[in-house]
KOLKE-765360 format. One record per residue (C-alpha): x, y, z; residue in one letter. Coordinates in steps of 0.25 Angstrom, whole numbers, padded with zeros to 4 digits, always signed. Each point is the difference from the previous one (the first is absolute). Example, Ala and Ser with C-alpha at 12.3 -4.5 7.8 and 13.67 -1.06 7.14 Angstrom:
<recs>
+0049-0018+0031A +0006+0014-0002S 
</recs>
This chain:
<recs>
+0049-0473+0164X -0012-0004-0008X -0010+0007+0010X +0008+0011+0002X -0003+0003-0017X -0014-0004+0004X -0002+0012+0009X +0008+0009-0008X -0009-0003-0013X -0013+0003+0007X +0004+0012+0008X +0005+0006-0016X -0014-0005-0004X -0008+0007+0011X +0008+0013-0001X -0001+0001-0016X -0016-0003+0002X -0001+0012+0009X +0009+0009-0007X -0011-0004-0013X -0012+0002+0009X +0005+0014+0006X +0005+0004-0014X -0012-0004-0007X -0010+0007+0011X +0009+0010+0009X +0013+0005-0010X +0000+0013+0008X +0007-0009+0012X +0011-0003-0008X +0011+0010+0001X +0003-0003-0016X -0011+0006-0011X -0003-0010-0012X +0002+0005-0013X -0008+0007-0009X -0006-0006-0013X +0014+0007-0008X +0008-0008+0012X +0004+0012+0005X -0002+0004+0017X -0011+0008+0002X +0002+0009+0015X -0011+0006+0003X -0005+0009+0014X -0011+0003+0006X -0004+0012+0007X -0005-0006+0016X -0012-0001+0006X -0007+0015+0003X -0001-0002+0015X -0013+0012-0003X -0008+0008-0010X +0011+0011+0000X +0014-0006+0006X +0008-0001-0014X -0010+0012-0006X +0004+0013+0006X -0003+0008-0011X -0014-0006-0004X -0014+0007-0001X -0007-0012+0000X -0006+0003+0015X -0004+0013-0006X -0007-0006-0012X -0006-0010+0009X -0007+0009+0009X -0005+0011-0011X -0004-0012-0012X -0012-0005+0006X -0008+0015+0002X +0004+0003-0015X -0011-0005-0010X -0003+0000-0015X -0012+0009-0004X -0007-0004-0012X -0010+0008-0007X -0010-0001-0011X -0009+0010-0008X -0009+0001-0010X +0004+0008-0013X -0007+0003-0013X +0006-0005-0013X -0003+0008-0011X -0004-0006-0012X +0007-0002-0013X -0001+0011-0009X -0004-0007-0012X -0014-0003+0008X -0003+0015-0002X +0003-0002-0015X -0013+0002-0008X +0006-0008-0012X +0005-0011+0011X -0014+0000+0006X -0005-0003-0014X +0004-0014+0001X +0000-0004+0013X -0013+0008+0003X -0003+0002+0015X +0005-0014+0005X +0013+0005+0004X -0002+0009+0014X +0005+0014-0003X -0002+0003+0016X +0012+0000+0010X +0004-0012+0005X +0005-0004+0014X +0011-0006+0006X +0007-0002+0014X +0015+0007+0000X +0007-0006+0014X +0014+0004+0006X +0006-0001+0012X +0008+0006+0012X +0005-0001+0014X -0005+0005+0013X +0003-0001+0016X -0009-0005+0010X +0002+0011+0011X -0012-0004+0011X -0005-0013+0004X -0015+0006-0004X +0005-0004-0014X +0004+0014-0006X +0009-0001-0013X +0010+0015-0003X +0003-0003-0015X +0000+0012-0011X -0012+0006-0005X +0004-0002-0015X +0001-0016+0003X -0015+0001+0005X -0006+0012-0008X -0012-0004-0008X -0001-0015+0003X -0013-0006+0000X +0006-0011+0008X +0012-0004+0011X +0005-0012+0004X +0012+0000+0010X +0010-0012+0000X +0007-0004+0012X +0015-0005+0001X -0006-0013+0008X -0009-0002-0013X -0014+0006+0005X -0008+0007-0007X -0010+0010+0001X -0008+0011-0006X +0002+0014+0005X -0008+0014+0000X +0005+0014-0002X -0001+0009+0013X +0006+0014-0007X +0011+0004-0008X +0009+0012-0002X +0004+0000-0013X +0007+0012+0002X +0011-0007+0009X -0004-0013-0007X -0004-0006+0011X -0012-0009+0002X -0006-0010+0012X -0008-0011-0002X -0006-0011+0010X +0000-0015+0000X -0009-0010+0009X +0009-0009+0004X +0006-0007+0014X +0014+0000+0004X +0006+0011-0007X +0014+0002+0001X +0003+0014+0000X +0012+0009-0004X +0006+0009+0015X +0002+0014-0006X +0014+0005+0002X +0006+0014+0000X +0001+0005-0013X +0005+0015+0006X +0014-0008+0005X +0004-0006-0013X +0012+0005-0005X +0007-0002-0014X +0008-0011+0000X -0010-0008+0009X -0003-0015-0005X -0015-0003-0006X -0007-0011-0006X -0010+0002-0010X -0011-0011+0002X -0012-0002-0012X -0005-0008-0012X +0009+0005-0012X -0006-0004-0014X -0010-0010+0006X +0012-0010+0003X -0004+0000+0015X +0006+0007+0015X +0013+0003-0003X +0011+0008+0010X +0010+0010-0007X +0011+0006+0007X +0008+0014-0001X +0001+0013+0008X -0006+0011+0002X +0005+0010-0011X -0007+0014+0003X -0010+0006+0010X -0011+0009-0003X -0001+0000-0013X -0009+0009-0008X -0003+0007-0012X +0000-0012-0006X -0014+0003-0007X -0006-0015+0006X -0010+0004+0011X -0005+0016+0004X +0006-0003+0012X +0014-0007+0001X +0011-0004+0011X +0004-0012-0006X +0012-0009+0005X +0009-0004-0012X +0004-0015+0000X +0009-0008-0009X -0008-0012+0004X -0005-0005-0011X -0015+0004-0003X -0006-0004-0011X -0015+0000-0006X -0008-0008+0009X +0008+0006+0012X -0008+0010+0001X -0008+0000+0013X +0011-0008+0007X +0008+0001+0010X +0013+0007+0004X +0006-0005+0014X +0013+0003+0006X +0009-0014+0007X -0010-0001+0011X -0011-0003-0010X -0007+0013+0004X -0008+0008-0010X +0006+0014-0004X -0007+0001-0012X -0009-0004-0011X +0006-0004-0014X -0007+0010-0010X +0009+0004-0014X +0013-0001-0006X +0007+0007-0011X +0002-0008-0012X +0002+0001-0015X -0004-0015-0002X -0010-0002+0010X +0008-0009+0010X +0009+0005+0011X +0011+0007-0002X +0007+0002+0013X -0012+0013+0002X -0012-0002+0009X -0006+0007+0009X -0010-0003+0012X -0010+0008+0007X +0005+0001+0016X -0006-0008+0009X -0003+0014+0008X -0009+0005-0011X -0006-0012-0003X -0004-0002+0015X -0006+0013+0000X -0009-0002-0012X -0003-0013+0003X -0007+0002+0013X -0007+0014-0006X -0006-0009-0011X -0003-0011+0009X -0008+0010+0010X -0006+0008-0011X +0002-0007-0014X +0008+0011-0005X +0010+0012+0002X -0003+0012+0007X +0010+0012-0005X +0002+0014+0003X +0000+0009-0013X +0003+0017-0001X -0003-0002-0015X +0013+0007-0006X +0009-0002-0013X +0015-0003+0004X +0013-0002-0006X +0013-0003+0004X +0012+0011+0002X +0011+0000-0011X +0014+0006+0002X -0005+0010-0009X -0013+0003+0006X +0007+0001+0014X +0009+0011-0007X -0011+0007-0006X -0009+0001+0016X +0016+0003+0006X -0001-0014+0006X +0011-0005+0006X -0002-0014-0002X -0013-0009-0007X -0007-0003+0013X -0016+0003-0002X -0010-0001-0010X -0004+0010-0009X -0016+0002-0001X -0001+0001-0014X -0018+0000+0001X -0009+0002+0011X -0014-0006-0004X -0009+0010+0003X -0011-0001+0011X +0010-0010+0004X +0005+0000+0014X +0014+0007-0002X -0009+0010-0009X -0007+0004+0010X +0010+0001+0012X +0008+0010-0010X +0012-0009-0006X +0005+0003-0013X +0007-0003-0012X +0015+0001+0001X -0001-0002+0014X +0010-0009+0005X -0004-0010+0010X +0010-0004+0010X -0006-0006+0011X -0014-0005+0004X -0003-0001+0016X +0014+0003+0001X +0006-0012-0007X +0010+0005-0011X -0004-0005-0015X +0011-0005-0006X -0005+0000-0015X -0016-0002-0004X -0001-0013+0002X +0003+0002+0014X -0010+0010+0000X -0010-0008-0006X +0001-0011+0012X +0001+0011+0011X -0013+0006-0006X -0006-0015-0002X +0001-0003+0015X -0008+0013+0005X -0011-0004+0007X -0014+0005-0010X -0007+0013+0005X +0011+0003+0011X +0007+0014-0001X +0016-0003-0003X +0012+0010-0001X +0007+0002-0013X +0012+0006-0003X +0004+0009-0012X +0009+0008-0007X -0005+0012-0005X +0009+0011-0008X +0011-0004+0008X -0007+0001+0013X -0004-0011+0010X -0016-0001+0002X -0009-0010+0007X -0013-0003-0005X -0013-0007+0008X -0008-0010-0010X -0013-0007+0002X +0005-0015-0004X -0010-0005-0010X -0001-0013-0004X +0008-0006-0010X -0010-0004-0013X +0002-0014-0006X +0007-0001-0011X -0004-0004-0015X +0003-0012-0007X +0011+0007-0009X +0005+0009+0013X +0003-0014+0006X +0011-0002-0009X +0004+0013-0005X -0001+0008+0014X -0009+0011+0004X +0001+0015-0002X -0005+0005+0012X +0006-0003+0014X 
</recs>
């Protein structure tokens, strides 16, 4: 009987120092919880182990972000400006006491800001907008695996404020162009780019609108609107669709505050294409030009010629000597189709007109007293514009 208790004892003792080992080190094989510090019983769960990157994720962008991330970098610039000097050092009676120990020249100093871009080839070329690069003295490019590099300027456009610029650099991840001409509203984007210096951010939203214009941005405008938020340091970014392919190149957003608003807009990645490789073959833009003055139709202007609707552009100037001057165009023509594609408003004709090759003969079509006449024109070469014709638009198409 005596050793019977014996066993019993230690077998008790034995099970109690496990259970203490195994609470102590391993309490998630017990099938009870131990209290919380209130003595209440704490049940928590735990979500299993992904069996891969995307088996409890259905809905994720992250591959997307993943693959478009690396070609999108932060463009830095730097210039030098002039600081005028206080206006008491042009005060006689300030001189008088201070003499000419206190330089009345203008003094200088170095204003930076900063942008985004897209590395779009392997040889190092960079798309960002022309406004992030215009002016700058210098350029340094940062990439999201920390390298850093300075950058030159190959050409810009400033009137689709575009601009490429070139890094030396090995290894380049670049960004796969996608097909900006196939996105629809509704479509899923990812804006990718350095918002307020805060580093490589990815926003979500959808495409809102396609084709914007009118919106007194750029001369020449097809913007696709996003609700993805954009915000200053975005500009130059990129816009991808869930394959992390690029279909545009963040560029403005409308705001009363300066930060986003649910309104931004970005150049296609068609046009930007297109740009890109004229200014990369040439260092510029090369557009056609019939040097006239147009406006668009109003409902009351469309009654006033007996149109039956607003399609066309009014000619409301013809420069003289210009091309259209000399081919016999105008005022109060009404241009309705140029090589035989329709023109919608003017700025479908500024585009059409824009993509005629310089010093070939192309086909216009106008409306003149109500009668249908075509029109041969010399395409002349379309003149650059001023530094306040950047911003407001020129007169003369």
């Amino acid at each position: 009987m005596h050793k019977l208790w014996l066993i019993f004892a230690q077998t008790t003792t034995i099970v109690l120092a496990a259970l203490f080992v195994v609470s102590t080190l391993r309490p998630d094989l017990l099938p009870w919880k131990s209290p919380g510090p209130g003595g209440a019983m704490v049940t928590v769960r735990e979500a299993p182990l992904e069996a891969g990157p995307n088996a409890l994720r259905p809905n994720s962008f992250a591959d997307a972000a993943q693959r478009a991330m690396p070609s999108v970098v932060n463009v830095f610039t730097s210039k030098e400006v002039k600081v005028a000097p206080h206006p008491f050092m042009e005060d006689p009676f300030f001189r008088r006491f201070f003499g000419d120990r206190l330089e009345s020249s203008p003094q200088s100093r170095r204003a930076s800001s900063l942008g985004s871009g897209v590395i779009v080839s392997p040889e190092g070329y960079v798309l960002t907008n022309h406004h992030v690069i215009e002016a700058a003295d210098e350029i340094e490019i940062a990439l999201a695996d920390g390298r850093k590099a300075k950058a030159r300027v190959i050409g810009s456009d400033p009137e689709t404020d575009l601009a490429v610029v070139k890094v030396d650099m090995q290894g380049l991840p670049t960004m796969t162009f996608g097909h900006s001409e196939s996105a629809r509203v509704g479509d899923i984007v990812l804006a990718i780019g350095n918002p307020f210096g805060v580093g490589q951010t990815v926003t979500m939203g959808i495409i809102s609108a396609l084709g914007r214009t009118h919106l007194g941005i750029n001369t020449f405008e097809d913007f696709i609107q996003t609700d993805a938020a954009i915000n200053p340091g975005n500009s130059g970014g990129a816009l991808v669709d869930t394959s992390g392919n690029l279909i545009g190149i963040n560029t403005a957003i409308v705001s009363r505050t300066g930060g986003s608003l649910g309104i931004g807009f970005a150049i296609t990645a068609n046009v930007a294409k297109q740009i890109m490789e004229q200014i990369i073959q040439s260092g510029g833009v090369t557009r056609g030009w019939i040097g006239v003055e147009v406006q668009d139709l109003t409902p009351e202007l469309a009654e006033s010629f007996k149109r039956p609707n607003i399609n066309g552009a009014l000619i409301a100037g013809v420069l003289k000597g210009g091309p259209a001057d000399r081919a016999g165009v105008k005022p109060g023509d009404i241009l309705v189709a140029v090589d035989g594609k329709p023109v919608i408003d003017s700025s479908t004709m500024l585009n059409l007109i824009a993509a005629l090759s310089p010093g070939k003969t192309a086909a216009i079509t106008v409306i003149r007293n109500g009668a249908e006449k075509s029109i041969k024109i010399n395409v002349g070469k379309r003149p650059k514009p001023t530094a306040q014709e950047q911003y407001e638009g020129p007169d003369m198409e």
